[in-house]
C-alpha positions in Angstrom: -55.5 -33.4 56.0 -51.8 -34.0 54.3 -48.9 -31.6 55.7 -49.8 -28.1 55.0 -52.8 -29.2 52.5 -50.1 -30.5 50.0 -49.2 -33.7 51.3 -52.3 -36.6 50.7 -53.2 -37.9 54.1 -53.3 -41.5 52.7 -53.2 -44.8 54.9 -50.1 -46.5 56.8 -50.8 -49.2 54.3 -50.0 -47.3 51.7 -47.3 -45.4 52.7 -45.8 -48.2 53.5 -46.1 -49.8 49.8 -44.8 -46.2 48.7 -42.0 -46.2 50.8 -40.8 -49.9 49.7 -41.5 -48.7 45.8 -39.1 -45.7 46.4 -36.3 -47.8 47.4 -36.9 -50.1 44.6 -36.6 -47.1 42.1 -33.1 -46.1 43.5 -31.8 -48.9 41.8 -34.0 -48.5 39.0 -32.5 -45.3 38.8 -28.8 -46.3 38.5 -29.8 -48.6 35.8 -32.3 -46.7 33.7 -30.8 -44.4 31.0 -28.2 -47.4 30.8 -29.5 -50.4 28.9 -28.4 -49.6 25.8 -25.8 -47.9 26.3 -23.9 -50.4 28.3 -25.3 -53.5 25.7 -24.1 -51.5 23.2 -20.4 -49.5 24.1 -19.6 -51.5 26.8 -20.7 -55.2 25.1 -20.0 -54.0 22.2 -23.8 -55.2 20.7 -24.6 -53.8 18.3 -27.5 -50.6 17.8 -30.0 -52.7 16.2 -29.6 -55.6 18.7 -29.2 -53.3 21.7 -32.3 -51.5 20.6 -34.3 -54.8 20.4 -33.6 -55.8 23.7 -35.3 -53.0 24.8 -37.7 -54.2 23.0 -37.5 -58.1 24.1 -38.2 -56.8 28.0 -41.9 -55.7 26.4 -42.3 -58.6 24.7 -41.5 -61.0 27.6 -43.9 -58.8 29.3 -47.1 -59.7 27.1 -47.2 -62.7 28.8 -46.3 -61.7 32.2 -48.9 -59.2 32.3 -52.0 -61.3 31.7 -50.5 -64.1 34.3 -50.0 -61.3 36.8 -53.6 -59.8 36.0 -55.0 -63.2 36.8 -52.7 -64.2 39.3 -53.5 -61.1 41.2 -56.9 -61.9 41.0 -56.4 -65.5 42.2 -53.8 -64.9 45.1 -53.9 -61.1 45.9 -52.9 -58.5 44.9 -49.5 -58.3 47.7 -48.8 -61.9 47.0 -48.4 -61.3 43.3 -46.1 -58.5 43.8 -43.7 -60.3 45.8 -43.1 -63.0 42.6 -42.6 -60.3 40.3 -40.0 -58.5 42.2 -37.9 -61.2 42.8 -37.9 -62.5 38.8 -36.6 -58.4 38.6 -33.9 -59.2 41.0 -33.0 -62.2 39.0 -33.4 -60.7 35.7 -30.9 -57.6 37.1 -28.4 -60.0 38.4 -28.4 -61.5 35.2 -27.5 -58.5 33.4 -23.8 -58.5 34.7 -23.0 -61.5 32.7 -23.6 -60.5 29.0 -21.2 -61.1 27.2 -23.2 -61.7 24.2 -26.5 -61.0 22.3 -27.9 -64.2 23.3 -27.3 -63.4 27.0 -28.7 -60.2 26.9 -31.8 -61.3 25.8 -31.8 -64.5 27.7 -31.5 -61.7 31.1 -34.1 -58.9 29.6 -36.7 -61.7 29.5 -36.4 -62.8 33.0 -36.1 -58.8 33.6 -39.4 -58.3 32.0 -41.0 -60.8 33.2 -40.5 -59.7 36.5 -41.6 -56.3 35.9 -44.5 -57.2 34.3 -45.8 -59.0 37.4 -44.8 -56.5 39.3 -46.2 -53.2 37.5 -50.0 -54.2 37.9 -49.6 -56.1 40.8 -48.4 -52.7 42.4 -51.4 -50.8 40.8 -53.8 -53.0 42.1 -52.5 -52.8 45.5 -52.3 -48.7 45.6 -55.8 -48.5 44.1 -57.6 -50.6 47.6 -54.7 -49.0 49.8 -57.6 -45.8 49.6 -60.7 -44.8 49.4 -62.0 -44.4 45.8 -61.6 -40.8 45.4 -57.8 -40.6 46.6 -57.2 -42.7 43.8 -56.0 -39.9 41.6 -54.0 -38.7 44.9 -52.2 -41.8 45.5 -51.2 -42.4 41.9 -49.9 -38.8 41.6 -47.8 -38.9 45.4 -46.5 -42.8 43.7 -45.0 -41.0 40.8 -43.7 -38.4 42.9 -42.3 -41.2 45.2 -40.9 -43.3 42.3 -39.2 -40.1 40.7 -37.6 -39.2 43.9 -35.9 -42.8 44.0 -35.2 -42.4 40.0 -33.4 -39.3 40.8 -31.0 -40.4 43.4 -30.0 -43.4 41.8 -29.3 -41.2 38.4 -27.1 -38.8 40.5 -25.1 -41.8 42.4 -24.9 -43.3 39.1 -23.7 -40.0 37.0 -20.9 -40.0 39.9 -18.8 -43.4 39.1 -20.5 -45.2 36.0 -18.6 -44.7 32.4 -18.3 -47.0 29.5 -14.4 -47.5 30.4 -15.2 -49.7 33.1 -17.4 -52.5 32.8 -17.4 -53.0 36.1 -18.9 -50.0 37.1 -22.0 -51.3 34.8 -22.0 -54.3 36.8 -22.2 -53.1 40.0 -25.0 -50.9 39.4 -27.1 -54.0 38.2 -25.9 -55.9 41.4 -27.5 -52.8 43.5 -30.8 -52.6 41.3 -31.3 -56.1 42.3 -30.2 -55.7 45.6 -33.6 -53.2 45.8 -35.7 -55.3 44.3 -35.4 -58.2 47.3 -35.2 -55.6 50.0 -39.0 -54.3 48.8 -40.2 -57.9 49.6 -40.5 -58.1 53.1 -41.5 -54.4 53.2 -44.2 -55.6 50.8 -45.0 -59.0 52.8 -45.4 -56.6 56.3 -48.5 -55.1 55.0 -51.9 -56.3 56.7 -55.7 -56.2 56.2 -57.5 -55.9 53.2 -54.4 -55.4 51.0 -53.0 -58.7 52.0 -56.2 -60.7 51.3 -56.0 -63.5 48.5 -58.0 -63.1 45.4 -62.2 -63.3 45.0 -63.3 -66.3 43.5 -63.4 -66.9 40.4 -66.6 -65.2 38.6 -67.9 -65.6 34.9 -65.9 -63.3 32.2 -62.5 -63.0 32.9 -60.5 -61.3 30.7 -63.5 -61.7 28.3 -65.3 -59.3 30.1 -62.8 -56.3 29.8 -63.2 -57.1 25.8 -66.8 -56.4 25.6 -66.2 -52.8 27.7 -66.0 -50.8 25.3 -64.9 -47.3 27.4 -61.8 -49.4 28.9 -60.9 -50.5 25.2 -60.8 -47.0 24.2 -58.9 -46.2 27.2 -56.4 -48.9 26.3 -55.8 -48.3 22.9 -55.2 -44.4 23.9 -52.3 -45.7 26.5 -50.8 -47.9 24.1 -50.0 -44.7 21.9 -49.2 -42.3 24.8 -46.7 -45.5 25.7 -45.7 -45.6 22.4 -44.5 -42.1 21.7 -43.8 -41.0 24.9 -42.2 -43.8 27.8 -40.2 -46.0 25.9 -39.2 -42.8 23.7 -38.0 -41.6 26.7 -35.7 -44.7 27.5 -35.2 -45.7 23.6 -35.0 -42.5 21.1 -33.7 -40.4 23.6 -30.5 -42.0 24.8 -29.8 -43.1 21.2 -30.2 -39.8 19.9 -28.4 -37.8 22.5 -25.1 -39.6 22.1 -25.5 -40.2 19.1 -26.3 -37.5 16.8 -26.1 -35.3 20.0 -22.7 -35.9 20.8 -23.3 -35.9 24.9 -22.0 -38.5 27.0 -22.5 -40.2 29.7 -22.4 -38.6 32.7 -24.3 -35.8 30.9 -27.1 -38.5 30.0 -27.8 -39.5 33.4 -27.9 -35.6 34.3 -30.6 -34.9 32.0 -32.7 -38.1 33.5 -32.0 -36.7 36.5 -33.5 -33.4 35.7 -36.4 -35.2 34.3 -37.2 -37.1 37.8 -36.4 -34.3 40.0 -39.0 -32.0 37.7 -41.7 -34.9 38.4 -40.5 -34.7 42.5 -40.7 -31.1 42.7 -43.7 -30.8 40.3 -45.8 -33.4 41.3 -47.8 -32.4 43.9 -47.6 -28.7 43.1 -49.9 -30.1 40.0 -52.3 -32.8 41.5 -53.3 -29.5 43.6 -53.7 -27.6 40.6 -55.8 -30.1 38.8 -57.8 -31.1 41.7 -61.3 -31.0 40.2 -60.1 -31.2 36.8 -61.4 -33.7 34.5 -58.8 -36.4 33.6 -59.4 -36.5 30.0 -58.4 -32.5 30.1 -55.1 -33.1 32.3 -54.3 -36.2 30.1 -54.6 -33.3 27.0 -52.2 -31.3 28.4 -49.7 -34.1 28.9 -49.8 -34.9 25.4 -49.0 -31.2 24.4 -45.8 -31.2 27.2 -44.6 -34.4 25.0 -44.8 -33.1 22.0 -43.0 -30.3 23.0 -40.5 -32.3 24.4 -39.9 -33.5 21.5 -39.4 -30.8 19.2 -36.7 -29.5 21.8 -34.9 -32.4 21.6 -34.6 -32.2 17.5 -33.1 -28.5 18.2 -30.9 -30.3 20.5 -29.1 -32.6 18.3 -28.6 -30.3 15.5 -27.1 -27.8 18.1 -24.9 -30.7 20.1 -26.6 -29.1 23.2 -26.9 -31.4 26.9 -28.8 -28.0 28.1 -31.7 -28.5 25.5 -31.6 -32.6 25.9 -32.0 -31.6 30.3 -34.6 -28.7 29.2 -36.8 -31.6 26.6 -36.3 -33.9 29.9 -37.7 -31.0 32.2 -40.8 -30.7 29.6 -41.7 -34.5 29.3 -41.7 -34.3 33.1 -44.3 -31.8 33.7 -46.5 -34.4 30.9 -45.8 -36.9 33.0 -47.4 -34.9 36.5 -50.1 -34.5 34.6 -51.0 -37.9 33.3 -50.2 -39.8 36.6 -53.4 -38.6 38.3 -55.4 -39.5 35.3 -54.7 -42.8 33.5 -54.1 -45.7 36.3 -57.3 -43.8 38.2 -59.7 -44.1 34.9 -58.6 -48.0 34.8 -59.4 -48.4 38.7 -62.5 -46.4 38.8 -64.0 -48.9 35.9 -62.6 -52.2 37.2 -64.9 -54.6 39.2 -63.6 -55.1 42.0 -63.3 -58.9 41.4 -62.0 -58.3 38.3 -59.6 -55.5 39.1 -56.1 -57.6 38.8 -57.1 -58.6 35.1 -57.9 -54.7 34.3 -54.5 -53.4 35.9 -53.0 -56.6 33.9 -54.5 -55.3 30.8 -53.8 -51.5 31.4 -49.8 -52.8 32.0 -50.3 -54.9 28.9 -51.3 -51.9 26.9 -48.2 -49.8 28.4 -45.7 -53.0 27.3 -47.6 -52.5 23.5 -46.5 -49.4 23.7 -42.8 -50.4 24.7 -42.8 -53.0 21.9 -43.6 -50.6 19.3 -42.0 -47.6 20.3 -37.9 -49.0 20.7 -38.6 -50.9 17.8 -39.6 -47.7 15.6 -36.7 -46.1 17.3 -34.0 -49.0 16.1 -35.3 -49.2 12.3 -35.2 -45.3 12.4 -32.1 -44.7 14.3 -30.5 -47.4 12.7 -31.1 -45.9 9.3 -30.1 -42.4 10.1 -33.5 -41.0 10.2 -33.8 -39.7 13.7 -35.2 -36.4 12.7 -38.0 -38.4 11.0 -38.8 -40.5 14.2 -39.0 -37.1 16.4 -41.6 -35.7 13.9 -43.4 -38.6 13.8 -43.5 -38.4 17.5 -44.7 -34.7 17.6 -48.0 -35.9 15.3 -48.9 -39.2 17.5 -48.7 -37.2 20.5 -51.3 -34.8 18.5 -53.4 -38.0 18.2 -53.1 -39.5 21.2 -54.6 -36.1 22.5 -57.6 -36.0 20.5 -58.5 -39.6 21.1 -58.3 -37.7 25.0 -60.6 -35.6 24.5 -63.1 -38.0 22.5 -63.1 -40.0 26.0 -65.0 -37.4 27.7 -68.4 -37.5 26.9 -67.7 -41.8 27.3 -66.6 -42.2 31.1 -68.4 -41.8 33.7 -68.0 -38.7 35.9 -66.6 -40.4 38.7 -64.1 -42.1 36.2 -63.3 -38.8 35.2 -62.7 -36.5 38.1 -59.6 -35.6 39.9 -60.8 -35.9 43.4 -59.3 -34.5 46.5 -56.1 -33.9 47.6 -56.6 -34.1 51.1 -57.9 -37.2 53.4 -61.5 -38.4 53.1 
């Protein structure tokens, strides 16, 4: 039993892995709500550029995801995390010497690269760190985790970063990396199963996850949710709420702190309250909190308010507790196990889709003054992206669909 019945009891393995992920997200903290603003004001790159560098870290990812699907498969799950977090420390480093657009793109594709290794590779490991129905549980307590890093490294960063000194910017990209090679020999001192090298080979491949159709439905419906919500949240967001919202930047990194502190404090308060749920209803739910984010932040701009931006933050967090049990457990509880590198591959590919499309909209929109018309446009695919939810239902199986215990096995 977790402490006091809230806590998941999970394995030393995997505690371990969540502990080395929670340092890694301090200095993915620092650096988050920062990208464009520091390609942008402090490089002086332009919005449409900046934007699509957001962009370029996806699109480096397409390829990094299906070689870490496979190469997770082939080597391990652990292995395959280790080479993705150190292209991330490299990609980070690089950062500090953009001068120009080229360089920032040159760095944002080692960047993503990295990441996109690392984000399945991660996934697969958490899903054999448990027993199948703490799979919601450990998903849920990562997020919280994650969020907990997120939100210290906002606060240290709201305290010395501003776009009069460069340097600042620099040295928070130095200390992002610095994270990234620490979590390596965290990662390399786990044992057992989760340090075994990949199955052999087996017919299908990524062929296989083609031909099931539940998982393509489930992919296509994370794309979306990716699409109009994450990289909204990292794109639109930022660019709206100095822009047209007049905050700056200290305030920024405030309201992406009160977003990661809402999915710390909330987290596990909700996986107990959803325990038993089904996935595709929690998943539902998120969808409304997004959309609702949403529409707060539009009030926001036109009333030049930091409180509303923090309060949409605060929404999109509660959306994002809900989904965490739901999504990366569906993927897990339909992948082979021999196969299950290539489906967490495939899942990260679909989020990077989403990342693709989503800065991109934001760029032409923002770039053209219609930011009111990208927020409403957001508000209806998040109404989509919930009824293609609820049309999963009666297509997983129950076991892919239930939010199992909170407690131990």
């Amino acid at each position: 039993m977790g402490v006091g019945g809230w806590v998941p009891g999970l394995s030393k393995s995997a505690w371990t892995v969540l502990a080395g992920d929670a340092l890694s997200a301090v200095g993915t903290g620092l650096t988050l709500p920062f990208l464009f603003v520091y390609l942008h004001r402090v490089r002086g790159i332009g919005v449409a550029p900046a934007e699509l560098a957001l962009s370029t870290i996806a699109v480096a990812s397409v390829f990094g995801n299906v070689v870490g699907g496979w190469l997770g498969d082939r080597v391990g799950a652990r292995n395959s995390l280790v080479v993705g977090l150190s292209l991330a420390a490299v990609g980070s480093l690089a950062l500090t010497l953009v001068r120009r657009p080229v360089d920032a793109f040159a760095a944002v594709v080692v960047l993503g690269l990295g990441l996109s290794i690392e984000w399945p590779s991660l996934d697969a490991l958490l899903a054999v760190s448990v027993a199948d129905d703490q799979r919601s549980a450990v998903f849920s307590v990562r997020y919280a985790t994650m969020n907990a890093g997120l939100a210290a490294g906002s606060l240290i960063a709201a305290g010395f970063v501003t776009v009069a000194d460069a340097g600042s910017f620099e040295l928070i990209y130095v200390l992002d990396a610095a994270t990234y090679l620490i979590y390596i020999p965290v990662v390399l001192s786990v044992g057992g199963r989760l340090a075994a090298r990949g199955q052999r080979e087996r017919a299908g491949g990524y062929g296989l996850l083609l031909r099931d159709r539940v998982f393509v439905r489930v992919w296509v419906l994370s794309a979306l949710l990716f699409a109009a919500g994450y990289s909204q949240l990292s794109a639109a967001l930022p660019a709206y709420a100095t822009g047209p919202g007049r905050i700056g930047a200290s305030a920024l990194a405030i309201v992406f702190a009160a977003n990661t502190l809402t999915v710390v404090l909330a987290q596990l308060v909700v996986l107990r309250i959803v325990r038993g749920w089904r996935r595709t209803t929690s998943t539902v739910l998120a969808c409304a909190c997004w959309a609702a984010c949403w529409a707060i932040a539009l009030a926001a701009a036109g009333l030049r308010s930091a409180v509303l931006f923090g309060l949409a933050a605060v929404v999109f967090g509660l959306g994002e507790t809900l989904l965490s049990p739901a999504l990366g457990p569906i993927v897990n509880d339909l992948a082979p196990a021999h196969l299950r590198g290539r489906y967490n591959g495939a899942y990260t590919l679909a989020r990077t889709t989403g990342f693709i499309l989503g800065p991109s909209l934001a760029a032409v929109a923002l770039s053209g003054g219609g930011g009111a018309g990208l927020f409403v446009g957001l508000i209806a695919a998040c109404g989509a992206a919930a009824a293609l939810a609820a049309s999963l239902r009666a297509r997983l199986p129950e076991r892919a669909n239930l939010i199992g215990e909170v407690s131990s096995a």
